[in-house]
C-alpha positions, 0 to 999 in steps of 0.5 A, a space after each residue: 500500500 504504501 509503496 503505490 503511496 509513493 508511486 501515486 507521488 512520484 507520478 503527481 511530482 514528475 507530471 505537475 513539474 514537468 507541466 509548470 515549467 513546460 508552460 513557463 517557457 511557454 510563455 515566451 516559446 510558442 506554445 500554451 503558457 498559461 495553461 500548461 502553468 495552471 495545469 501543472 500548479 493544479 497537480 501539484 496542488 495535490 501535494 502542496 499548500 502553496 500550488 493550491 493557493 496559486 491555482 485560482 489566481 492563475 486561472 482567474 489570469 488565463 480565463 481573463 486572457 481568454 475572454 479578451 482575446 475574443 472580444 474584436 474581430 482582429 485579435 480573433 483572426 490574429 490569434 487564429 492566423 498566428 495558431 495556424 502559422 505555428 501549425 505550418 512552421 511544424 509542417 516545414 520543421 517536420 519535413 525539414 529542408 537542406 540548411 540555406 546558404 546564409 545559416 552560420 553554423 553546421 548543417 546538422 543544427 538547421 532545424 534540429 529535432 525534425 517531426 518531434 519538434 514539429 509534431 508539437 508545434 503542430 499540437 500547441 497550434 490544436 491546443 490555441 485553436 481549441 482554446 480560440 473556440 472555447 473562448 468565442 463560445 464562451 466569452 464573446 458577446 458577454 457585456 463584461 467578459 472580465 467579470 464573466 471570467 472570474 464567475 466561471 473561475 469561481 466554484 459554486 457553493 452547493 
């Protein structure tokens, strides 16, 4: 019993760490930064007092986020331009190509990781268009769509 105790923690370590940090370099990288940081804080929250106390703040920021992005017709059509600009970068990197002329370094670097590399480029495009629908869904045409966002954050008291 306790022995699968341990394992259950290990798992929720190694998976809610892995989470957080993927989803903070995704913040600068291409890719889902906030949901990957409220992911991997909700696991580990399982372990740990402070992740919990980090979860609702995290996820008030992300459903916020959410909720503004679709609020005009540009920000719409840019972020679904960028989700499938990404999508395509993943193709070209899954396919590779010789490196051009101008690339300073050995040839072996030029877009290094092939269908791994592009393979989750072309994820993190489904996970932003995915998340593109759900906000539209959700939040476009609220009147206060802020608000909304913390309303859905909220657990509700049964």
């Amino acid at each position: 019993m306790k022995s699968n105790a341990k394992v259950r923690r290990v798992a929720i370590e190694v998976v809610g760490w892995t989470l957080l940090f993927a989803g903070g370099f995704a913040l600068i990288l291409p890719g889902p930064g906030l949901l990957g940081v409220f992911a991997g804080l909700a696991i580990l929250s399982q372990q740990y007092e402070w992740a919990e106390r980090r979860v609702r703040p995290v996820e008030v920021m992300a459903l916020k986020s959410a909720a503004q992005s679709v609020q005009t017709w540009p920000r719409i059509i840019a972020s679904c331009a960028g989700a499938l600009a990404l999508a395509a970068v993943g193709v070209f990197w899954g396919i590779g190509t010789d490196a051009p002329g101008w690339w300073p370094v050995a040839d072996k670097w030029w877009l290094v990781g092939g269908w791994g590399t592009g393979g989750t480029l072309i994820a993190s495009s489904l996970i932003a268009l995915a998340t593109i629908v759900y906000s539209f869904r959700r939040f476009r045409g609220v009147e206060d769509p802020e608000a909304e966002a913390v309303r859905v954050s909220t657990p509700e008291d049964d």
